[in-house]
C-alpha positions as CSV (number, residue, x, y, z in Angstrom):
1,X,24.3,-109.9,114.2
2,X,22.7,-112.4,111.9
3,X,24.1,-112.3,108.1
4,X,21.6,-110.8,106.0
5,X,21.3,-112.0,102.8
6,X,23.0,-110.0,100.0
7,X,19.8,-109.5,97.2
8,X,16.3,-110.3,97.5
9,X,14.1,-110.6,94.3
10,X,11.4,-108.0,94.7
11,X,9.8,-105.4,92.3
12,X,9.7,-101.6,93.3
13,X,5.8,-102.1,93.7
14,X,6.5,-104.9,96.5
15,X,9.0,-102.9,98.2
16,X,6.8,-100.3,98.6
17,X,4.3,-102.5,99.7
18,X,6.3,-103.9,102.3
19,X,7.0,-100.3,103.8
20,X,2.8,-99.9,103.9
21,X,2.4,-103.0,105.4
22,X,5.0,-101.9,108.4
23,X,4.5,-98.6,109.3
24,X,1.1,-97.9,107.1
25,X,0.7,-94.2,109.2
26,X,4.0,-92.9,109.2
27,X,5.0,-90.0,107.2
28,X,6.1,-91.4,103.9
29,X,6.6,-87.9,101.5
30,X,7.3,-84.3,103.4
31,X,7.6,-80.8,101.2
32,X,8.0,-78.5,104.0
33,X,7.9,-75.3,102.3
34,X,4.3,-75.8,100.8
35,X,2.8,-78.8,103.7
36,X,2.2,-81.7,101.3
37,X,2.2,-84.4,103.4
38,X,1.7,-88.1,102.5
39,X,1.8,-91.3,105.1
40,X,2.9,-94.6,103.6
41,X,-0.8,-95.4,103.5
42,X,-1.8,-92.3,101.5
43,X,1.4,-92.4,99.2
44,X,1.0,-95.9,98.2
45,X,-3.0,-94.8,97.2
46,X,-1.9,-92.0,95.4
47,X,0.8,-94.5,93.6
48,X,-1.9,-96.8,92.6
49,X,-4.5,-94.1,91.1
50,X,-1.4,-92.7,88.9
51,X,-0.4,-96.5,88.0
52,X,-4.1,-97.2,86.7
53,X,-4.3,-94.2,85.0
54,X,-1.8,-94.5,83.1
55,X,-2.8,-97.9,82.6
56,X,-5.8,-96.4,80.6
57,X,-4.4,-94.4,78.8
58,X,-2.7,-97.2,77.1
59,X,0.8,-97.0,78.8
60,X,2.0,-100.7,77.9
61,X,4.6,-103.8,80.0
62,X,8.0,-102.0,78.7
63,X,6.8,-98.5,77.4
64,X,8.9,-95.5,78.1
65,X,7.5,-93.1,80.1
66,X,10.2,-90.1,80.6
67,X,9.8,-87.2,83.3
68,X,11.4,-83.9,83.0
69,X,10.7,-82.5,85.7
70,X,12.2,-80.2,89.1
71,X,11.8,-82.4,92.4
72,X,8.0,-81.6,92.2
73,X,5.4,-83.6,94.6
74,X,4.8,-86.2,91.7
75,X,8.0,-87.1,90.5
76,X,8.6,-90.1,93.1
77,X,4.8,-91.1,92.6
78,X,5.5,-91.4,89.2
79,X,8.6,-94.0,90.1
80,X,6.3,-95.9,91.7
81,X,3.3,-95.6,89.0
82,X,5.6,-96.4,86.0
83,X,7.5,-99.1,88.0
84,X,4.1,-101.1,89.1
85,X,3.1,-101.4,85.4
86,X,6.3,-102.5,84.1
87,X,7.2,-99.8,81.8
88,X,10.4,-97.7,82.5
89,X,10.7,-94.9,83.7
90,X,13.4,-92.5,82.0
91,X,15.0,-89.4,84.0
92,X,15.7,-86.0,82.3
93,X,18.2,-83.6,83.1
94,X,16.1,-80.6,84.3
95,X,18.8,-78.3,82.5
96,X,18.6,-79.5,79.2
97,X,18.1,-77.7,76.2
98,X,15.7,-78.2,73.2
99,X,18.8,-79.8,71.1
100,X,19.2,-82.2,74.0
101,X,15.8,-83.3,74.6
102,X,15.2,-84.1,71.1
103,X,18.4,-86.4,71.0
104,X,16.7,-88.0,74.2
105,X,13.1,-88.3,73.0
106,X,14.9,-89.8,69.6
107,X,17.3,-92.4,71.0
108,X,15.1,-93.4,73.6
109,X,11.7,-94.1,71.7
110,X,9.5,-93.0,74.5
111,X,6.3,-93.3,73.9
112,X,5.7,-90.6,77.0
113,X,6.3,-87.6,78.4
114,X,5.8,-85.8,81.8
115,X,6.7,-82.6,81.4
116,X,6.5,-78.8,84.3
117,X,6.2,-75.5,82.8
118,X,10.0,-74.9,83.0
119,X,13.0,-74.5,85.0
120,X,15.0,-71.4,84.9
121,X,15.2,-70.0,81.3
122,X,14.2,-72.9,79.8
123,X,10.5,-73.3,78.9
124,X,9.2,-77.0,78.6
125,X,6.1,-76.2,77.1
126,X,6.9,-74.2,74.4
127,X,9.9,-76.3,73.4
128,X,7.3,-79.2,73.3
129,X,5.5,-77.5,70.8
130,X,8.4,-76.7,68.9
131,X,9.6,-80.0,68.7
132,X,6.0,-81.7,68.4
133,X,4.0,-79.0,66.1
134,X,1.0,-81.8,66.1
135,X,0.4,-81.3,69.7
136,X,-1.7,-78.3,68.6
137,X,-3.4,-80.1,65.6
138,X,-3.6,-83.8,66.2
139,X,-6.2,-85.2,69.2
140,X,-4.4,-86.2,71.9
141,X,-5.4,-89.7,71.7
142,X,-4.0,-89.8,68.4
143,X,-0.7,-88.3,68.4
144,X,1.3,-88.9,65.3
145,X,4.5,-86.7,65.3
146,X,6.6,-86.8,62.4
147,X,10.0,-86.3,64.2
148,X,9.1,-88.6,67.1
149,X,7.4,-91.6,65.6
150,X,7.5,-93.5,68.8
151,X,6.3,-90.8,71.1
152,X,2.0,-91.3,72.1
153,X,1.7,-88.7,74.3
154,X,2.6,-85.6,76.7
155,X,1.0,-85.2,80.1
156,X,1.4,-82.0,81.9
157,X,3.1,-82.6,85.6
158,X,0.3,-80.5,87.1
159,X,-3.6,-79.0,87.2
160,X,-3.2,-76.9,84.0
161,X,-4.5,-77.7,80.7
162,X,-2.6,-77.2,77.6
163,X,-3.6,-77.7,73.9
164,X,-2.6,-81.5,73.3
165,X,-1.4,-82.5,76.4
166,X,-3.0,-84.2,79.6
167,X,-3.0,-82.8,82.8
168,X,-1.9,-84.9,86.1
169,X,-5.7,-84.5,87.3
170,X,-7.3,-86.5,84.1
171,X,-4.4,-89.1,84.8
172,X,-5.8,-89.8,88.3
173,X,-9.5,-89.1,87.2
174,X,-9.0,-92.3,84.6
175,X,-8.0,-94.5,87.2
176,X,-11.3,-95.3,87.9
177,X,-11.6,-97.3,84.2
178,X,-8.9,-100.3,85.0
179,X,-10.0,-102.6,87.3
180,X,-8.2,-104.1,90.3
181,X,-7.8,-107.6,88.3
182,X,-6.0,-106.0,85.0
183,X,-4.1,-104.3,87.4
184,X,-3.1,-106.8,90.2
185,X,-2.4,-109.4,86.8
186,X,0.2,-106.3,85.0
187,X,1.6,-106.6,88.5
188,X,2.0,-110.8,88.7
189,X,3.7,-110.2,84.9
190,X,6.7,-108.2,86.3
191,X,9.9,-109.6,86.9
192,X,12.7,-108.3,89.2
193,X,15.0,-108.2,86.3
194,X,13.0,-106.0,83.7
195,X,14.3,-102.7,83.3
196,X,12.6,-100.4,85.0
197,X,14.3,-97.1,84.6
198,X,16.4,-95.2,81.8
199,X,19.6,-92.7,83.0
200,X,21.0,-90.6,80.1
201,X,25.0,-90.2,80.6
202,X,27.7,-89.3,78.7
203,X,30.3,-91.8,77.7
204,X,34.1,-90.1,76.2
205,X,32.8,-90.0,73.2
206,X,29.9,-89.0,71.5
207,X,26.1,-88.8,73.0
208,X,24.5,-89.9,76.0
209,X,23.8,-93.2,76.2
210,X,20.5,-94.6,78.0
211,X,21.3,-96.7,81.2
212,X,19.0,-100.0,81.9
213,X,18.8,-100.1,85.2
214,X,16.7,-103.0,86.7
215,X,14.2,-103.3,89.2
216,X,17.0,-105.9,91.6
217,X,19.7,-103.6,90.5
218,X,18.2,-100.0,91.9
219,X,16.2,-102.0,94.8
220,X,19.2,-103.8,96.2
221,X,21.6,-100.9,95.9
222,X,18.8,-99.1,97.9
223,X,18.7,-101.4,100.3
224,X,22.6,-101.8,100.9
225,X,22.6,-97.5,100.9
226,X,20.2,-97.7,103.9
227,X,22.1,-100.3,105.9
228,X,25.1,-98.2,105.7
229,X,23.7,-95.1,107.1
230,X,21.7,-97.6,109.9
231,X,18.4,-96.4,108.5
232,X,15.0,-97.4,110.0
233,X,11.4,-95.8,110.5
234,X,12.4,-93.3,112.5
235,X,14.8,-91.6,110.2
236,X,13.9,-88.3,109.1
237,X,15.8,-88.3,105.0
238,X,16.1,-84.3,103.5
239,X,17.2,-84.5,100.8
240,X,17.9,-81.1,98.0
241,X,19.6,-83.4,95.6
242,X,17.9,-83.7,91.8
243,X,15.3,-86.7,91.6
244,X,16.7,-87.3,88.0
245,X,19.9,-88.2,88.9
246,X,20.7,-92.0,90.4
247,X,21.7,-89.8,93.8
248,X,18.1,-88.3,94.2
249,X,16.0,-91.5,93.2
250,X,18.0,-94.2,94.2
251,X,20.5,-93.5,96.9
252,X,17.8,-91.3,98.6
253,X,14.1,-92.6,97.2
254,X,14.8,-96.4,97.1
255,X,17.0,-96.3,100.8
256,X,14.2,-94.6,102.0
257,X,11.2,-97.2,101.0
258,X,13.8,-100.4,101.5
259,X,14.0,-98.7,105.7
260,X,10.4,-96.8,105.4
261,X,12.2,-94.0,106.3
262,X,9.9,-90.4,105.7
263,X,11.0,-88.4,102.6
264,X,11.7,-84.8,103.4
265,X,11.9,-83.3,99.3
266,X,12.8,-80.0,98.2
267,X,11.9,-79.1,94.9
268,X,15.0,-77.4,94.2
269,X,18.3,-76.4,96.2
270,X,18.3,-73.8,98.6
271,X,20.3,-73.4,101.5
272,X,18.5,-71.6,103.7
273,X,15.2,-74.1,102.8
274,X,17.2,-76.7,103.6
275,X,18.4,-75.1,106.7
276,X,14.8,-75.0,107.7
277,X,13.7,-78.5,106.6
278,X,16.4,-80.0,108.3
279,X,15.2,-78.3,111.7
280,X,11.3,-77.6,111.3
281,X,11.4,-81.7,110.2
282,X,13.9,-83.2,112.8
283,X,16.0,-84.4,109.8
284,X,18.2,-87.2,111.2
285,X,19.8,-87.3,107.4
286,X,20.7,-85.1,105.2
287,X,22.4,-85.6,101.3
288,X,24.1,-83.3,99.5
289,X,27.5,-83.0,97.1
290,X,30.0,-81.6,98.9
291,X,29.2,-77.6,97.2
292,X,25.8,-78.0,99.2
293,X,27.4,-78.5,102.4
294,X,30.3,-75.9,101.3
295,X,27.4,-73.1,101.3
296,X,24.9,-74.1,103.9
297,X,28.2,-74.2,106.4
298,X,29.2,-70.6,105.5
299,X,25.9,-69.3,105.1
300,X,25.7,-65.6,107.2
301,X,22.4,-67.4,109.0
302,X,23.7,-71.0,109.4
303,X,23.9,-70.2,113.4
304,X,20.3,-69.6,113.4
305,X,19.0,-73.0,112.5
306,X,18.8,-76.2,114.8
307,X,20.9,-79.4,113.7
308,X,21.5,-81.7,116.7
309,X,18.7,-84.0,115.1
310,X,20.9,-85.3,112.2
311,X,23.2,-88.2,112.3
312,X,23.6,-89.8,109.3
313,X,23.4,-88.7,105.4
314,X,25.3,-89.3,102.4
315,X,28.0,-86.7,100.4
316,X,28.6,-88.1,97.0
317,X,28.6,-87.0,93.7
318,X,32.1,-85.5,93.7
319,X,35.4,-85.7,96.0
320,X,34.4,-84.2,99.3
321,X,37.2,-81.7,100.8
322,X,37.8,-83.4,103.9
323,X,37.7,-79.8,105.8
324,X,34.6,-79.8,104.7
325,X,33.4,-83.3,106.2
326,X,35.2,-82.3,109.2
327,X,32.9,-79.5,109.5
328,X,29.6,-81.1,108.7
329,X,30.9,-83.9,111.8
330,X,31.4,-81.2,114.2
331,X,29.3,-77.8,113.4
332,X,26.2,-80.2,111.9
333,X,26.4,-83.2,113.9
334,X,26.5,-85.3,111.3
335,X,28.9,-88.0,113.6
336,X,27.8,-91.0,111.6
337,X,27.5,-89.1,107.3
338,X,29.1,-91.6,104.5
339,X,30.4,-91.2,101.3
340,X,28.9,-93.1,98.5
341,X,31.5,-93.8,95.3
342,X,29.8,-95.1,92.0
343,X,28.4,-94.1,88.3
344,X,25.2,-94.7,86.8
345,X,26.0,-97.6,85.5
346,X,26.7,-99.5,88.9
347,X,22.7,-98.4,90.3
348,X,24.7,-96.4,91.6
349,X,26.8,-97.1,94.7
350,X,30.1,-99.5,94.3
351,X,31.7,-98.5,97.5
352,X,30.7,-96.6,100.6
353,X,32.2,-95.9,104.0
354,X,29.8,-97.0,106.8
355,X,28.0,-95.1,109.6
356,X,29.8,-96.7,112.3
357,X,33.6,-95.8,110.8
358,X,36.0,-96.3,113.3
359,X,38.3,-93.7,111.8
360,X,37.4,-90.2,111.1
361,X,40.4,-90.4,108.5
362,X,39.0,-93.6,106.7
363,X,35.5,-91.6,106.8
364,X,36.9,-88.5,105.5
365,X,40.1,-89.2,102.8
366,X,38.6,-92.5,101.4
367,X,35.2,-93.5,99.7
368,X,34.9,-96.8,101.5
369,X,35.1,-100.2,101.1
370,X,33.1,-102.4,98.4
371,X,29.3,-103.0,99.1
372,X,28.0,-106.1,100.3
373,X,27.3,-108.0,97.4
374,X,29.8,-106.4,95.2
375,X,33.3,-107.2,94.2
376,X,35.6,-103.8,93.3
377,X,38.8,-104.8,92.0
378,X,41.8,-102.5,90.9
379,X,42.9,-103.4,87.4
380,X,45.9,-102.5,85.1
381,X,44.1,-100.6,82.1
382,X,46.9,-101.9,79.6
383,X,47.7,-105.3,80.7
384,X,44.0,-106.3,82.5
385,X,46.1,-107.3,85.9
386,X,44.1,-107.2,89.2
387,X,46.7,-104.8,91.1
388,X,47.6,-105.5,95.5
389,X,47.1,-103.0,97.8
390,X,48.9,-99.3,97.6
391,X,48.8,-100.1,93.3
392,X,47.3,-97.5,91.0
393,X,44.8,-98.8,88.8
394,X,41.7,-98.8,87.0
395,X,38.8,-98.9,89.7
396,X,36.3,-101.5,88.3
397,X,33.0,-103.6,89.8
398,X,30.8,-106.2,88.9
399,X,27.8,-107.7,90.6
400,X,24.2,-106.7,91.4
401,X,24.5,-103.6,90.7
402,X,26.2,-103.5,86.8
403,X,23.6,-102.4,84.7
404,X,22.1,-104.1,82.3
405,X,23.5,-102.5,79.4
406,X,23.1,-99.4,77.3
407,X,20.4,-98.6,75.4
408,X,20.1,-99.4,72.0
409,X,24.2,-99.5,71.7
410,X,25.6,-103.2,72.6
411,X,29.4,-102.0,71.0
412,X,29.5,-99.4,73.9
413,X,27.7,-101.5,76.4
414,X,30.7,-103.9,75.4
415,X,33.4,-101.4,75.7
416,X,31.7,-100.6,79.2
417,X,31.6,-104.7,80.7
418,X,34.3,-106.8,79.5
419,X,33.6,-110.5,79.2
420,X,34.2,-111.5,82.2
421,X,31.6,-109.2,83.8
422,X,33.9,-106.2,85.2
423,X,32.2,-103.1,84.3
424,X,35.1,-100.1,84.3
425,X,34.4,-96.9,85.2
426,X,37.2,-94.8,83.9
427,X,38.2,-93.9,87.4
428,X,41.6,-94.2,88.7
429,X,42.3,-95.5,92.2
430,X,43.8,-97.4,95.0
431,X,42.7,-99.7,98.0
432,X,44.9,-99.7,100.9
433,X,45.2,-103.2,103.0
434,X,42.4,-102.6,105.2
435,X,39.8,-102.7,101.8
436,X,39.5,-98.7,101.7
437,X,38.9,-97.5,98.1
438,X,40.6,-94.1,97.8
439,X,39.8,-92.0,94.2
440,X,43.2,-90.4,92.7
441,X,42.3,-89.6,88.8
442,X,40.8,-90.4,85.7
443,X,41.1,-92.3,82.7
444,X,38.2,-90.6,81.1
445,X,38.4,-86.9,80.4
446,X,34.9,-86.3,82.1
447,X,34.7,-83.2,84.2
448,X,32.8,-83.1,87.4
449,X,31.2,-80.0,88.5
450,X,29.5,-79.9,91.8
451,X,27.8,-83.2,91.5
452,X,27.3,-82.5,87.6
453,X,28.9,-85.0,84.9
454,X,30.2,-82.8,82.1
455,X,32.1,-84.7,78.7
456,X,34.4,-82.9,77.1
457,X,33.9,-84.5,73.3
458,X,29.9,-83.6,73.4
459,X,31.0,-79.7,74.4
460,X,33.9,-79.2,72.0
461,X,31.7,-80.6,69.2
462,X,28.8,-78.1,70.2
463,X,31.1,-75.2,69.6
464,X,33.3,-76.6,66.5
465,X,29.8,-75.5,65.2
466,X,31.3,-72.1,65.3
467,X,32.3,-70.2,62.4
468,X,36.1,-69.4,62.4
469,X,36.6,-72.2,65.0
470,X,39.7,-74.5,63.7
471,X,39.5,-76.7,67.4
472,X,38.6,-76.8,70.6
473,X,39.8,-78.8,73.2
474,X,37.4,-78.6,76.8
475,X,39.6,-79.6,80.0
476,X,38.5,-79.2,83.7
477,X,40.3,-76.3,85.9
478,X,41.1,-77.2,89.4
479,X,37.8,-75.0,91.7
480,X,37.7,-74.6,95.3
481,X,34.2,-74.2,95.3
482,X,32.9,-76.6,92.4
483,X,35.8,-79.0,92.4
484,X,36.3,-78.5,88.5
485,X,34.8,-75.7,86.2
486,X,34.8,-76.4,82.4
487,X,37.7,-74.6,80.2
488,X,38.5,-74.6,76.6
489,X,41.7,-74.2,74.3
490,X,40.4,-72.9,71.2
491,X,42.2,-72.5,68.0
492,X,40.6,-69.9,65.8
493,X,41.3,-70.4,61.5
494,X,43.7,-67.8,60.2
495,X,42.6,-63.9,60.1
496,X,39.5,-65.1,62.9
497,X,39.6,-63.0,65.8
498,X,37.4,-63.9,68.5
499,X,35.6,-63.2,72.3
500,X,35.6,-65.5,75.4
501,X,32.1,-63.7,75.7
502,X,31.5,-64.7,71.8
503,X,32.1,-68.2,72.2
504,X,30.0,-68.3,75.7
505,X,27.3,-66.6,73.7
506,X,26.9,-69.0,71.2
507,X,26.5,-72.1,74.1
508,X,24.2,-70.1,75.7
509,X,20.7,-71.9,75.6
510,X,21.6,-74.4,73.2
511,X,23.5,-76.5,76.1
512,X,22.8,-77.0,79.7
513,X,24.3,-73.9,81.7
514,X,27.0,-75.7,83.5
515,X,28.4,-77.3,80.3
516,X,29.4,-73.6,79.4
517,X,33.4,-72.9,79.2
518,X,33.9,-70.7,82.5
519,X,37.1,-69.9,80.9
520,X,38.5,-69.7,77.9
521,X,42.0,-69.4,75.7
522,X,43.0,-69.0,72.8
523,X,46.0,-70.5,71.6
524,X,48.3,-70.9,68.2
525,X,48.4,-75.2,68.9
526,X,48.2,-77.9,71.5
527,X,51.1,-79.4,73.2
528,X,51.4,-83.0,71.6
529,X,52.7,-86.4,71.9
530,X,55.0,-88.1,69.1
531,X,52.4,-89.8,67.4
532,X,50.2,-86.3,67.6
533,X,47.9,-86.9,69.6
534,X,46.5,-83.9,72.1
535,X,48.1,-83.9,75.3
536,X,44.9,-83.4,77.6
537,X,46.6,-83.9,80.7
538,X,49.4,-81.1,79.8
539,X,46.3,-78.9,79.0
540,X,44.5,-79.0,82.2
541,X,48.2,-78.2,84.0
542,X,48.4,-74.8,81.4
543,X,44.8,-74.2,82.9
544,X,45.1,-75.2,86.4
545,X,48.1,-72.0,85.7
546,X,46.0,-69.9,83.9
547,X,43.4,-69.3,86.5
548,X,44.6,-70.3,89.4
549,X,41.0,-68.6,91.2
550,X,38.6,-70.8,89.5
């Protein structure tokens, strides 16, 4: 095979040129359960009219343009849209609360918001108002909000009209007021190494911090995704898997355009819609964290579906049981799935096994060797050693794919790379001689649950907010089915007494629903270490004890 070469310098906008300009008349975006159907033709139109549009409304060469949004037909449009114009697209957690989307709107200085009606309990619209009184008040053209001095204006993901906001349809509808030259120049301004989209993540401590990723960071990783799962025009990508995290619009968006592979989108996670995608489509991928797969194989009507078109797909986003990947090889037929390893921070993927793995054991119990174009290196977090094969360490990367920094907060973007370009991720592994990255802790107290990135510090300082609380220490307990569920270890100020159902109560619609304790203790003090300092580690054994069924 000849050697491809490792990164090519190309925008988002001439990516998805390039997929137009190979297979212009295949199917580029699917929704089966409401027949929206786009070729690469029609897609890359629709991307255009959204691009000039928001091009008239005064969207400016490194503007902010955030989307909170579910998976809805627009969101990956709107990739495209903000991406040819040069301004950045920033992701929201579809599960956020008002307290969270106005630290967002804040830190970020977005000038823009998309925004649905909702999702779940959680009405976008209202909180909008709420947070941006003017909206009813101000013209639209005009918007001056006194919390958000940065923030221009709200466009409603959608037909509807609502006092303040514009709707999707005047978006496309102004279009027709920038010309092809103004846009076509915007375009020849671009670089490959402007930022081009925004992921909010937690670090240990504090708030989320906004991830710059890069046009050649997001667009490479892409393409390196897509080689590993031998993608190409024919492939048939479903994926269920949230647009706003790096696994939903880079490892499945930007490996399909780099291959011009079609797009099969649900708007939200179902199993039995996904069943049906997979076989009304002819899905020859499918993506998922391993809880997706865990309840589409034991769903009562999994029998009743059709998978002998998939091959290939990706389970990421926490560690796959390897029953389970045994399962989706020989009940789905998914001979040839990988496992992508990564953080936001590294665009996403640092390792991945590869489609062709000779060993089902590599494929299953490992996350794969380094990408092309990467270097992973296991490195002593006290003494900065690179550690040989079989030696516990410190899983760090650098290359292509390290972010560009953290928004707005060089000290932690410094904490994150060290100087000589190794970004650590706070995850503690091993490689084995053969180059196989295996995942066996972490340095960083962060809990994963299904796929969902939960810190500890930005909980426990949400419910020290509490009355009667004296601390509160959030550890994750060992789950079958989520792979950890968020506890706590409270201890209450003398005379308090208190409710696991009180302290649940009071996180409830103030915080994202999975950031909720599932359980919780209370407890006279914390087992600690001789300089006092709270033994975490000791804590998530007393709760691995405690409940045991999690």
């Amino acid at each position: 095979m000849m050697e491809r070469q490792i990164t090519r310098d190309v925008t988002l906008g001439q990516l998805l040129d390039e997929a137009v300009a190979r297979v212009p008349d295949n199917e580029a975006v699917v929704y089966t359960d409401r027949d929206y159907r786009e070729t690469w033709k029609e897609f890359s139109d629709t991307v255009d009219r959204v691009a000039k549009g928001l091009m008239a409304l005064g969207v400016k060469k490194g503007d902010k343009v955030a989307v909170w949004a579910t998976n809805v037909p627009h969101w990956v449009t709107l990739q495209f849209a903000v991406a040819r114009i040069g301004a950045i697209l920033i992701t929201v957690n579809i599960n956020y609360k008002i307290s969270e989307i106005e630290y967002i709107l804040r830190q970020s200085e977005a000038e823009n918001i998309f925004i649905i009606d909702g999702y779940r309990d959680t009405d976008y619209v209202s909180i909008l108002y709420e947070l941006v009184p003017e909206l009813k008040i101000q013209p639209r053209d005009r918007l001056r909000s006194e919390r958000f001095p940065h923030l221009q204006r709200v466009i409603f993901l959608g037909p509807e009209k609502h006092r303040g906001m514009y709707s999707m349809n005047e978006v496309m509808a102004m279009a027709a007021q920038t010309t092809q030259e103004d846009y076509m120049a915007r375009q020849a301004a671009l670089s490959t190494h402007d930022v081009v989209m925004m992921q909010y993540t937690s670090g240990t401590t504090g708030f989320p911090k906004g991830v710059m990723l890069t046009h050649h960071n997001i667009g490479n990783n892409g393409y390196w995704v897509g080689v590993n799962e031998n993608l190409g025009p024919e492939d048939r990508v479903c994926f269920p898997v949230p647009l706003f995290h790096c696994f939903g619009c880079v490892l499945a968006v930007m490996a399909c355009v780099n291959h011009a592979s079609t797009m099969v989108i649900l708007e939200r996670y179902d199993p039995v819609n996904v069943m049906m995608s997979v076989e009304f489509e002819r899905a020859t991928a499918l993506y998922g964290v391993p809880t997706m797969f865990i309840s589409i194989l034991g769903h009562p009507l999994f029998n009743k579906f059709d998978f002998s078109t998939l091959r290939t797909g990706i389970m990421a986003g926490s560690p796959c049981p390897v029953k389970t990947m045994e399962e989706c090889v020989d009940r789905m037929n998914m001979g040839e799935v990988t496992i992508v390893f990564g953080l936001t921070e590294t665009s996403p993927g640092m390792t991945q096994t590869r489609y062709d793995e000779p060993s089902l054991e590599k494929k299953c119990s490992t996350v794969g060797k380094a990408m092309p174009g990467v270097e992973v290196a296991i490195i002593d977090p006290e003494t900065g050693r690179h550690m040989g094969p079989g030696e516990r360490g410190e899983i760090c990367c650098r290359g292509y794919n390290v972010m560009k920094g953290y928004y707005n907060m060089p000290e932690e973007t410094a904490k994150a790379i060290d100087k000589d370009g190794w970004l650590h991720s706070g995850d503690i592994g091993v490689v084995d001689k053969d180059g196989y990255y295996s995942i066996t802790g972490r340095l960083k107290d962060m809990i994963i649950r299904g796929g969902e990135n939960i810190y500890p510090k930005e909980v426990e300082d949400f419910i020290h907010r509490m009355d009667g609380i004296s601390d509160a220490q959030v550890v994750g307990v060992p789950s079958e089915k989520y792979g950890e569920q968020p506890g706590v270890f409270i201890i209450l100020k003398p005379g308090v007494t208190m409710t696991a159902e009180d302290v649940q109560d009071h996180c409830r619609g103030k915080i994202a629903w999975y950031k909720i304790p599932k359980y919780v203790a209370f407890v006279d003090e914390y087992p600690l270490t001789a300089s006092g300092k709270i033994m975490k580690y000791r804590l998530r054994e007393m709760a691995a004890k405690l409940w045991p069924d999690a």
